[in-house]
Structures are given as structure tokens and as C-alpha cells.
C-alpha positions as CSV (number, residue, x, y, z in Angstrom):
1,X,0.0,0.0,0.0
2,X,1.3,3.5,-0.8
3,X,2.3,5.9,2.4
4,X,1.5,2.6,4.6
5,X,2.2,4.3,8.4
6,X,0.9,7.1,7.7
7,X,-2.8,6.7,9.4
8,X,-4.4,9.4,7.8
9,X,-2.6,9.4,4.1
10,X,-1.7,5.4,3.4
11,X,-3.8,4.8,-0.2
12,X,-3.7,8.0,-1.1
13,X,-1.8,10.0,-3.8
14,X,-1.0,12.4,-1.3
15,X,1.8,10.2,0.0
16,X,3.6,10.5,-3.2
17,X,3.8,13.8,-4.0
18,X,4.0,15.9,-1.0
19,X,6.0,16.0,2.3
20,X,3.7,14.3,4.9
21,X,4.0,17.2,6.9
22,X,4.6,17.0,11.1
23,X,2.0,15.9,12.0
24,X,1.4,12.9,9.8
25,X,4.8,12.1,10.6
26,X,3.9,12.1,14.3
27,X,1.0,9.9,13.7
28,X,3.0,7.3,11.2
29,X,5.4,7.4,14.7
30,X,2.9,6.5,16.9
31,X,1.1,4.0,14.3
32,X,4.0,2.4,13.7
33,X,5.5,2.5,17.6
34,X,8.8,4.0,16.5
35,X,10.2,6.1,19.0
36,X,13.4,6.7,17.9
37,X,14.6,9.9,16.7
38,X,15.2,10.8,13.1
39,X,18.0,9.1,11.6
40,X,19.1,7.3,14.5
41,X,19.0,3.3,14.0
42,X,18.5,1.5,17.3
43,X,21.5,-0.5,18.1
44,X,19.5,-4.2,18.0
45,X,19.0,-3.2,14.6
46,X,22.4,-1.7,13.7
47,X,24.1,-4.6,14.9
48,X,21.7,-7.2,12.8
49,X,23.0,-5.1,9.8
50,X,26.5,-4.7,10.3
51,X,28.2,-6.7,7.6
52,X,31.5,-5.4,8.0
53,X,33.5,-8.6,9.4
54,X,31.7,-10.6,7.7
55,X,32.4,-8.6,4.1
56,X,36.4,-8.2,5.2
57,X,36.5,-11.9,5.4
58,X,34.8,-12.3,2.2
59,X,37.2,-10.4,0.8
60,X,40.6,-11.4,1.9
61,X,39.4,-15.0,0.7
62,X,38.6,-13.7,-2.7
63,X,42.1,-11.8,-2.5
64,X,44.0,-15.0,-1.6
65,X,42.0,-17.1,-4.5
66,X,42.7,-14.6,-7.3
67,X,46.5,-14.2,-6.1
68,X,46.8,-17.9,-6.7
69,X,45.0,-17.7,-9.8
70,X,47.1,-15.0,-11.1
71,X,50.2,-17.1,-10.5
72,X,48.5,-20.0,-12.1
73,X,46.6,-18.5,-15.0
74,X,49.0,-15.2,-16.0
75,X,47.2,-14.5,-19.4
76,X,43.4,-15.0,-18.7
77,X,44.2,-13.0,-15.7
78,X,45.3,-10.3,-17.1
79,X,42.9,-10.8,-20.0
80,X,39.9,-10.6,-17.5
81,X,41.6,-7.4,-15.8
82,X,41.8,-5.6,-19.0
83,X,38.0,-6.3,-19.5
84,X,37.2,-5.0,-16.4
85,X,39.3,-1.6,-17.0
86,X,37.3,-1.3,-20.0
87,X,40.5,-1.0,-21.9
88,X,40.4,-2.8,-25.8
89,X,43.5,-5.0,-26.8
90,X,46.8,-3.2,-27.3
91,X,46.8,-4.1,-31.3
92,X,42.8,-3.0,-32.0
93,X,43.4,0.8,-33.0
94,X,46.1,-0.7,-35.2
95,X,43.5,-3.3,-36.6
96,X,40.7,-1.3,-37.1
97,X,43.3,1.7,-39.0
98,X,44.5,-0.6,-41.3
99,X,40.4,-1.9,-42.0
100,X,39.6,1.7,-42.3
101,X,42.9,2.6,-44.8
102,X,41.1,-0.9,-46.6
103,X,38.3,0.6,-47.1
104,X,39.3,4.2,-48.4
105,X,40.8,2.4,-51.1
106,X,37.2,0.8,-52.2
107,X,34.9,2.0,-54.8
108,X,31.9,0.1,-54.3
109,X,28.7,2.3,-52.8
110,X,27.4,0.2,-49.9
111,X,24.7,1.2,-47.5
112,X,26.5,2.2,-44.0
113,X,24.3,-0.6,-42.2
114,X,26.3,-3.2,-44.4
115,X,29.1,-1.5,-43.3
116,X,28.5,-2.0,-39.9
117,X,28.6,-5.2,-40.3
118,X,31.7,-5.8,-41.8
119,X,33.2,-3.8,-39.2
120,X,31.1,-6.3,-36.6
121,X,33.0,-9.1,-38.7
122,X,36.4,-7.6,-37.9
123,X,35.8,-6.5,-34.4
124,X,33.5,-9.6,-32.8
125,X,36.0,-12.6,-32.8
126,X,38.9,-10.1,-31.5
127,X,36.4,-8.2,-28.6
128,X,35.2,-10.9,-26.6
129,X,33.8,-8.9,-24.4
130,X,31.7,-7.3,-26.7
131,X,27.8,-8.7,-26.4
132,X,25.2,-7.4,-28.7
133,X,21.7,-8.3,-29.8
134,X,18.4,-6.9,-32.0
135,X,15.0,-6.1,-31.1
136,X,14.0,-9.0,-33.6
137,X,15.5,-7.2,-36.4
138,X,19.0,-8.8,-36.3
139,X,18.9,-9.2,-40.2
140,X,17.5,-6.0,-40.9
141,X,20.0,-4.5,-38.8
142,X,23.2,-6.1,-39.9
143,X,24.0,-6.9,-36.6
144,X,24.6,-10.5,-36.8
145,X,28.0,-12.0,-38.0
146,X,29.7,-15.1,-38.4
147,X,31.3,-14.9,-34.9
148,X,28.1,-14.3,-33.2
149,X,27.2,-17.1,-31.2
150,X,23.4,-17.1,-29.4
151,X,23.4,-16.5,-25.6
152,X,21.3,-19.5,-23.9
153,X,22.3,-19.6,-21.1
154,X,24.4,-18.1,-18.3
155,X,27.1,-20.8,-19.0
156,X,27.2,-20.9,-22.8
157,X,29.6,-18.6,-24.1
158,X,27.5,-16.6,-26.0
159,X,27.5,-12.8,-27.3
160,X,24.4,-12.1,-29.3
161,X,21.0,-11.7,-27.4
162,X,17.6,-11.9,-29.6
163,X,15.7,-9.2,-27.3
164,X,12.4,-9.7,-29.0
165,X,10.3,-7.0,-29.9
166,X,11.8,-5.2,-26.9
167,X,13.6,-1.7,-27.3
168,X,12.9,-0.6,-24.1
169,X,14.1,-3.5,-22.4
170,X,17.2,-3.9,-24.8
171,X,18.6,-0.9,-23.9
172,X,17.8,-1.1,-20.1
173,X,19.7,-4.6,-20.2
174,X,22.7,-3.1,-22.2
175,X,23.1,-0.5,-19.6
176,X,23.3,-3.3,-16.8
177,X,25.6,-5.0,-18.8
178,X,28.1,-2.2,-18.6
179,X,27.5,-1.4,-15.3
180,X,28.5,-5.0,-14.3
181,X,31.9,-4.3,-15.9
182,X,33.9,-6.7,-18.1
183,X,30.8,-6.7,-20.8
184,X,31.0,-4.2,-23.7
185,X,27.5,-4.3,-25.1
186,X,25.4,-3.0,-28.1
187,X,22.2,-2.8,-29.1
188,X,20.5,-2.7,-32.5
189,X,16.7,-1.6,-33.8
190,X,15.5,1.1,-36.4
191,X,16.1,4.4,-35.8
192,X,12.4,4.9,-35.5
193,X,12.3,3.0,-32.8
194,X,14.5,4.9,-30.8
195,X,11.2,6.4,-29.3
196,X,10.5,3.2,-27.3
197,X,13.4,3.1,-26.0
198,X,14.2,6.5,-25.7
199,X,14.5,6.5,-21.5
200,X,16.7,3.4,-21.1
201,X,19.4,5.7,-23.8
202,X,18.9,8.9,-21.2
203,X,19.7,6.7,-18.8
204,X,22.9,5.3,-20.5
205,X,23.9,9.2,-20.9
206,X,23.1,10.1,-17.3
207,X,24.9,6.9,-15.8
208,X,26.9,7.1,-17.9
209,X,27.1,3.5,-19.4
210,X,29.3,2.6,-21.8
211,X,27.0,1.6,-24.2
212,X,26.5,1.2,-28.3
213,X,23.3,2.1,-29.6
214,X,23.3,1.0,-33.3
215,X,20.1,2.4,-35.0
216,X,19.6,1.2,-38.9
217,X,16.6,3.2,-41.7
218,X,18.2,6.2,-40.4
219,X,15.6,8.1,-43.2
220,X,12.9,8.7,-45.7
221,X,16.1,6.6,-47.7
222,X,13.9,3.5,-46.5
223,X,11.6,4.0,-49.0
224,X,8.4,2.1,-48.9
225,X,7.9,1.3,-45.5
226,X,6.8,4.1,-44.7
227,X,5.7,7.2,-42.3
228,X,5.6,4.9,-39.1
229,X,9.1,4.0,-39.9
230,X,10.9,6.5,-41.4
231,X,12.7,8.7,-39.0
232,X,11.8,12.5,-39.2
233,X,12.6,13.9,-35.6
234,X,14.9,11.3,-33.8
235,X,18.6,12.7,-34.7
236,X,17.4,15.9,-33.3
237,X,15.5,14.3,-30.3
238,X,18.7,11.6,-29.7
239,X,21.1,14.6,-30.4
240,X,19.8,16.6,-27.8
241,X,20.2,14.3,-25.0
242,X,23.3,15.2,-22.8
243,X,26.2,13.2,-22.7
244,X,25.2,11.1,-25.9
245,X,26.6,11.2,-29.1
246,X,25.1,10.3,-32.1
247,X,27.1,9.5,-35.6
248,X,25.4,10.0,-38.7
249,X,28.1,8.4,-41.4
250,X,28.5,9.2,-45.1
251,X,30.0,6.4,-46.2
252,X,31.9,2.9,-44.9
253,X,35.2,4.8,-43.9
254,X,33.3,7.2,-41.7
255,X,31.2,4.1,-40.5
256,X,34.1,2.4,-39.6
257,X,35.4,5.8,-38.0
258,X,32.3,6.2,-35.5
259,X,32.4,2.3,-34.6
260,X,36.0,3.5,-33.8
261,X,35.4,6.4,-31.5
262,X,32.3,4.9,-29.8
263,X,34.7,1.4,-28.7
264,X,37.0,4.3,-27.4
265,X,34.6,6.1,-25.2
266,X,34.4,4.8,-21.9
267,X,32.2,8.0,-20.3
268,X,28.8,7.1,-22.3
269,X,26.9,6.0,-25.2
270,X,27.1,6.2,-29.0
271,X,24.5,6.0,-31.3
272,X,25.3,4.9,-35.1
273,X,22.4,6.0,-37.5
274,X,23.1,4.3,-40.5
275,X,21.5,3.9,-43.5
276,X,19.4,1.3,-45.6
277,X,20.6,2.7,-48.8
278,X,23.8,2.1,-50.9
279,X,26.0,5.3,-50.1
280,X,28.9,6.2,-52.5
281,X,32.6,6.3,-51.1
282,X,34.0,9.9,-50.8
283,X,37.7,10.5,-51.7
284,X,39.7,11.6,-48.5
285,X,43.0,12.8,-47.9
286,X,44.9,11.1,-44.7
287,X,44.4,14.3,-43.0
288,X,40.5,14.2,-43.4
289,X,40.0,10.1,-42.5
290,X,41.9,11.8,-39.5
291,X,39.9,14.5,-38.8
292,X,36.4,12.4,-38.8
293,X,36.8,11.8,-35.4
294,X,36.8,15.3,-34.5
295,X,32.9,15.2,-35.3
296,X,33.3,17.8,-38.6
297,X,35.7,18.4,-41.2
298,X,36.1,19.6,-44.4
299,X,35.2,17.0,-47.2
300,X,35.4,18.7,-50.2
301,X,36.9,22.7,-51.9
302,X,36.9,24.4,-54.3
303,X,38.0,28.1,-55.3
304,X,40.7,30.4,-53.7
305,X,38.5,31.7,-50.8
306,X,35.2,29.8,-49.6
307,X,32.0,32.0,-50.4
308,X,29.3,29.4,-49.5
309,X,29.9,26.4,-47.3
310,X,27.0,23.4,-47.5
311,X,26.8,21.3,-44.2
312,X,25.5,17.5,-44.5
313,X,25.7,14.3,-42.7
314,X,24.9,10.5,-44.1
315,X,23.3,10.2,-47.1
316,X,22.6,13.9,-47.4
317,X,26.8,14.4,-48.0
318,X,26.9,13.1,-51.7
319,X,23.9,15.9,-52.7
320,X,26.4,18.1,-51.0
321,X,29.2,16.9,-53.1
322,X,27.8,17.1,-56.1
323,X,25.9,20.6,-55.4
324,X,29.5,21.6,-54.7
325,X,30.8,20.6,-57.9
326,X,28.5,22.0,-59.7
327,X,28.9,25.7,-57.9
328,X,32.4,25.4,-58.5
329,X,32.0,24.7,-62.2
330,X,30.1,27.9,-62.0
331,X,32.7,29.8,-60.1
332,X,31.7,30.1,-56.6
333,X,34.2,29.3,-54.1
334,X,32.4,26.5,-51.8
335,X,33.0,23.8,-49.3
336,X,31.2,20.9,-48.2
337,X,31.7,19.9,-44.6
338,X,30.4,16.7,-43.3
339,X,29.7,16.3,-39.8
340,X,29.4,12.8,-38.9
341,X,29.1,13.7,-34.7
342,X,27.9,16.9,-34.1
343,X,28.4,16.6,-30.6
344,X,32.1,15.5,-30.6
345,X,32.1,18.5,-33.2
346,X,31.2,21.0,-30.8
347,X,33.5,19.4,-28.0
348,X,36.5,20.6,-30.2
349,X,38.3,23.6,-30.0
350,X,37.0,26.9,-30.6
351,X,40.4,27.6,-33.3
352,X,39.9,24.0,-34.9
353,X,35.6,25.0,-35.4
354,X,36.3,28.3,-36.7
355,X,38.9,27.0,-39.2
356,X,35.6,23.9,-40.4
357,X,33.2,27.2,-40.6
358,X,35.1,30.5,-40.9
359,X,33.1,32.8,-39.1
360,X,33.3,35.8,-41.8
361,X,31.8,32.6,-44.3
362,X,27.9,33.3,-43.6
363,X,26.8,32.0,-46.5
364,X,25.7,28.4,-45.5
365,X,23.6,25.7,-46.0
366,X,22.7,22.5,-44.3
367,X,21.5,19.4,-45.8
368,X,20.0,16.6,-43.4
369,X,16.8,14.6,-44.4
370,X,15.4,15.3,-40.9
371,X,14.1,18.0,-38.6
372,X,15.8,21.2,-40.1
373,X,16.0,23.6,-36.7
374,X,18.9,21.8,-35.0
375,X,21.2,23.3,-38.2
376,X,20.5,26.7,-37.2
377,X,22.9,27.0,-34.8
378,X,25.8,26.2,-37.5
379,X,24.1,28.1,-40.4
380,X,22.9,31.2,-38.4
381,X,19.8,33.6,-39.6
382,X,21.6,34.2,-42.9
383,X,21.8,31.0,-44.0
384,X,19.5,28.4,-45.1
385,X,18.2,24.7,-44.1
386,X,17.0,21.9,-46.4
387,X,15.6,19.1,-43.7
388,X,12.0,17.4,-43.6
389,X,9.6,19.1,-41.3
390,X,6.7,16.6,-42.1
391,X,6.0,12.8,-41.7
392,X,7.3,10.5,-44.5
393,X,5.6,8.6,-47.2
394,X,5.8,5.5,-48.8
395,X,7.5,5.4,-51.8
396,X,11.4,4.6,-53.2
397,X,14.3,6.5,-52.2
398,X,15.1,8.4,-55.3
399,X,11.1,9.0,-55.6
400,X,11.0,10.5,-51.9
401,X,14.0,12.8,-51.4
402,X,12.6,14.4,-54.8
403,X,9.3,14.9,-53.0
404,X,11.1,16.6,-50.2
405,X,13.6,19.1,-52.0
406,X,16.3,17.2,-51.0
407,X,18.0,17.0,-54.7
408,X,21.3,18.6,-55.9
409,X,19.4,21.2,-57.7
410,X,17.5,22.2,-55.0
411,X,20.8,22.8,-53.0
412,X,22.3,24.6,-55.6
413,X,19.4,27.0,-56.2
414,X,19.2,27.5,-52.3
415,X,22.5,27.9,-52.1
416,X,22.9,30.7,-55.1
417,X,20.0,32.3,-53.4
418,X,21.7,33.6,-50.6
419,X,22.2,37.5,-49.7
């Protein structure tokens, strides 16, 4: 029963809401013959929960047992230690560097879910503490490899967890997982389904748990599907939650980048919004694959000094491209920067930002095939926004970002329309 004690409140809402007040307390004293003063425990009661001999014990037997074990197990030792510092193996930035310089070399457009997954298939047999699992859309998701073995039971072995239909729950469980140390866990589901589980991920930045979020159909780019699952408002919502950062990728080399960063982080989660459809590969200097995990860089110039500057993330970043190109062909000095994590972005410094977006460059435009008003803080009130702020529809890709303005000729007339 709610407020049971309390005579003259118990069952009622007012025991929840609203100090008792003194002289409920009073009653609840008397009802409950407690005649001890506030915060003093009576010392029958204190002694009943004193623990401390009994928990020094405990642990100079557990002390004894892993010193022995250390001398007769060196390697899993120090293999379990390393898990439970939440440090990655020595060699893995070198591994996943050389996959990245791999995939810069590639030509083939891939979606940036598929390239999730290959970087799953490098990462999962050399992270065994890495558990993940899929609100029953493991095969939508990509989030199932070769290495992934079911979890059945506590003894098993296993690292992938079918969640069922349960976003909420996933994410919850993910967060206890890396609470309990030694367990590096991510979780997978549409992007539109953030929304269900949208408390459990506040809860992952607020901890903070070291968690991976990985949400797939990060667009109107799912095509026919859908309004109820085509994401129109969720980077925003998922960007504006403190202490989280969410990667929006343009390609497999920056997919492979934010897998990077979000292994790294150790003080919270990381969301990957990736994409259903094929996205091309971008050319990038070594300096640029470098500077995508500073959250924003500059992909693509053109001209002696930058008169317009188009912002983009994901699938947005190749319209940008090409708008660029063909503003350049035209004579206008332009940049395209992508920004992959705005949030890491805006962690950088102020002389590293201001050299992205020149402040005396006010000419800019953002591309994003979402919510347009969270770009208006990097374009400012003379530039311009191309974003969705409607529901979806169902209809192909091409068909749909069409519909919505969000075309290369679109951006180039926006952009040439600029005081």
C-alpha cells in the first residue's frame, strides 16, 4: 500500500507527491511505535545489519583465490583485468586503422548498415567482451555476423542476445551489462524505434554507461515502408540528449570511424544512424579520415576563398558533393563539410571549429533529411536549411528525397539564393 504508516494518508496520492508534513509524521510514529529519533537506528537493529567482518573476510578469501589464480593462470588473468578496466587490446586501433585505410581504397557504394557489419565481422571474434543483440531485427540490422554465437544460457559462451520485440528492455539490459563491468554491449533496432526506448538511452547518458546504440533506416532513404518508420525527428531528439553522441556516417570509412570512437569512449553512449541505402565512397585525404573523429571536417573545396559552405551528414553528403561541384563549375568558391558527430564537433576547439566554418563565411547551408532547426545553430539567420519538417511517405528513395527538396538542384538554387 502506498504511504503505509501514515494513518491518515496510506492509499492515497497524497503520499507520493507531497511531504507528509509533522504531524502525519507524528501519527506514522505512533502508528508504527517508533520512538526513535530521526535518523538514529536503534542499536539491536544496527548490529543485525552490520556486515563489515563478515564482508572483510569475504574479501581477503577472494584476495588469496585470485592471487593464486594469477600465479596459475597469468594470461586469462590479465585478459579478465583488462576487461574490467574497459581497456580494448593493445593491437585494436592498429586493426581497425588498417580496416579503415582498406576501405578508403574501395569504390563500391554500400549502405552504411552493411558497413556496420563488416566492421562487426572484424571487431566480434577479436572483442570478446563485446555482447550485442536486436529487437527482432538482427537481419535488418546487420548486426549478426559469423562470430556471433546465441546467448542461452548463463554458462554458454554466447554474445548475441535476440531481445524480442523489446527496445525498451534492450537498452535497459545493455546498460546493466556495462554497469557489471567486463561486458561491452550494443544494441540494435531502427532508428524509429529509438522512441520506445528512448529513457533506457537517457539513462545510458546520465549513468553514464558505456554503451553502443546501433540504429539502422536512419531516413525517408527506407523508402516504402513508410511514415511509421521513417525517422523524421529522432537525430534531433537523440542529439539533444546530454552526454550522448550520435554518428550520422557518409559512407563505410566514416562508418568504420564512429564504430571507432564509440569502442574508445568509456564516459557514455554512442548512437550509429546508419543507413538502408547504398552510399557512394567519398575521396579523402589522410588528414581528413583523421579528422572524422573530430565530429566535422572539411570533405570537399573548391576556389581560392570559400563563399558558400554546404553542411551534410549521411546520405545527405553526396547531394552536397555534387551541389559543390557544380557551384564550383560555375565559379563560386564552396565547401562541403560533413559532420558525422555533431556533438564530438562542438567538444572541439573553438580555433579547430572556426577553421571547419570560418566565421566571416555566412553563406551556409545545411542538408539533413530530418528536422531542419537543429542546423541553425551552424548556419545562423543568414543562411539556409533543407531538412523534412513533415511525416514520410511510402514510396522509393530516389522517388521521396525528390518529393522533399532534397536533390542537388534544390541545394544549388538554395544555395545561389543567398544575400
Amino acid at each position: 500500500m502506498i504511504g503505509y504508516g501514515a494513518p491518515n494518508k496510506q492509499g492515497s496520492e497524497s503520499t507520493h507527491g507531497a511531504p507528509l508534513g509533522a504531524e502525519e509524521i507524528a501519527a506514522a510514529r505512533r502508528h508504527l511505535d517508533w520512538p526513535h529519533a530521526p535518523f538514529e537506528i536503534p542499536a539491536d537493529i544496527g548490529a543485525g545489519w552490520d556486515a563489515r567482518a563478515k564482508g572483510a573476510r569475504a574479501q581477503q578469501e577472494w584476495e588469496a583465490l585470485w592471487t593464486a589464480y594469477r600465479v596459475a593462470h597469468p594470461q586469462a588473468a590479465a585478459e579478465f583485468e583488462r576487461r574490467l578496466r574497459g581497456e580494448l587490446p593493445e593491437d585494436f586501433e592498429a586493426l581497425i586503422d588498417g580496416f579503415i585505410a582498406d576501405l578508403d581504397r574501395e569504390s563500391t557504394a554500400i549502405a552504411s548498415r552493411k558497413a556496420s557489419q563488416r566492421v562487426l565481422e572484424l571487431i566480434v571474434p577479436r572483442l570478446p567482451e563485446l555482447v550485442g543483440g536486436s529487437a527482432d531485427l538482427a537481419h535488418s540490422n546487420y548486426s549478426i555476423v559469423k562470430a556471433s554465437r546465441d546467448v542461452v544460457s548463463a554458462e554458454d559462451g554466447g554474445n548475441y542476445v535476440y531481445y524480442g520485440v523489446r527496445e525498451f528492455g534492450m537498452s535497459a539490459i545493455a546498460n546493466g551489462l556495462a554497469l557489471h563491468g567486463g561486458i561491452l554491449p550494443f544494441t540494435a533496432t531502427f532508428l524509429v524505434f529509438s522512441d520506445y526506448a528512448r529513457n533506457a538511452v537517457r539513462m545510458s547518458a546520465l549513468i553514464p554507461a558505456r554503451v553502443v546504440h546501433v540504429y539502422t533506416h536512419d531516413s525517408i532513404g527506407l523508402g516504402e515502408d513508410g511514415p511509421t518508420h521513417q525517422p523524421i525527428e529522432h537525430l534531433a531528439s537523440l542529439r539533444y540528449i546530454p552526454n550522448n553522441r550520435v554518428w550520422r556516417p557518409a559512407d563505410a570509412v566514416e562508418t568504420a570511424v564512429a564504430w571507432k570512437q564509440a569502442l574508445l569512449r568509456r564516459d557514455g553512449p554512442s548512437c550509429l544512424a546508419l543507413s538502408r541505402q547504398n552510399l557512394a565512397p567519398q575521396p579523402r585525404s589522410g588528414e581528413q579520415i583523421a579528422n572524422i573523429a573530430r565530429g566535422g571536417y572539411v570533405l570537399f573545396e573548391a576556389g581560392n576563398e570559400t563563399d558558400l559552405i554546404l553542411l551534410a551528414t549521411g546520405s545527405e553528403v553526396g547531394i552536397a558533393v555534387e551541389a559543390a561541384r557544380v557551384l564550383a563549375a560555375q565559379g563560386r568558391g564552396v565547401r562541403v563539410v560533413s559532420m558525422p558527430c555533431c556533438e564530438v564537433f562542438d567538444a572541439q576547439s573553438q580555433s579547430y571549429r572556426d577553421q571547419v566554418l570560418p566565421p566571416q563565411a555566412r553563406r551556409r547551408v545545411a542538408i539533413e533529411a530530418a528536422v531542419g532547426d537543429y542546423w541553425r545553430k551552424y548556419v545562423g539567420l543568414d543562411g539556409a536549411v533543407l531538412g523534412i519538417d513533415r511525416f514520410g511517405a511510402s514510396a522509393p528513395d530516389k522517388v521521396l528525397y525528390k518529393h522533399y527538396g532534397l536533390t542537388v538542384e534544390r541545394l544549388v538554387e538554395t544555395a545561389l539564393a543567398l544575400r
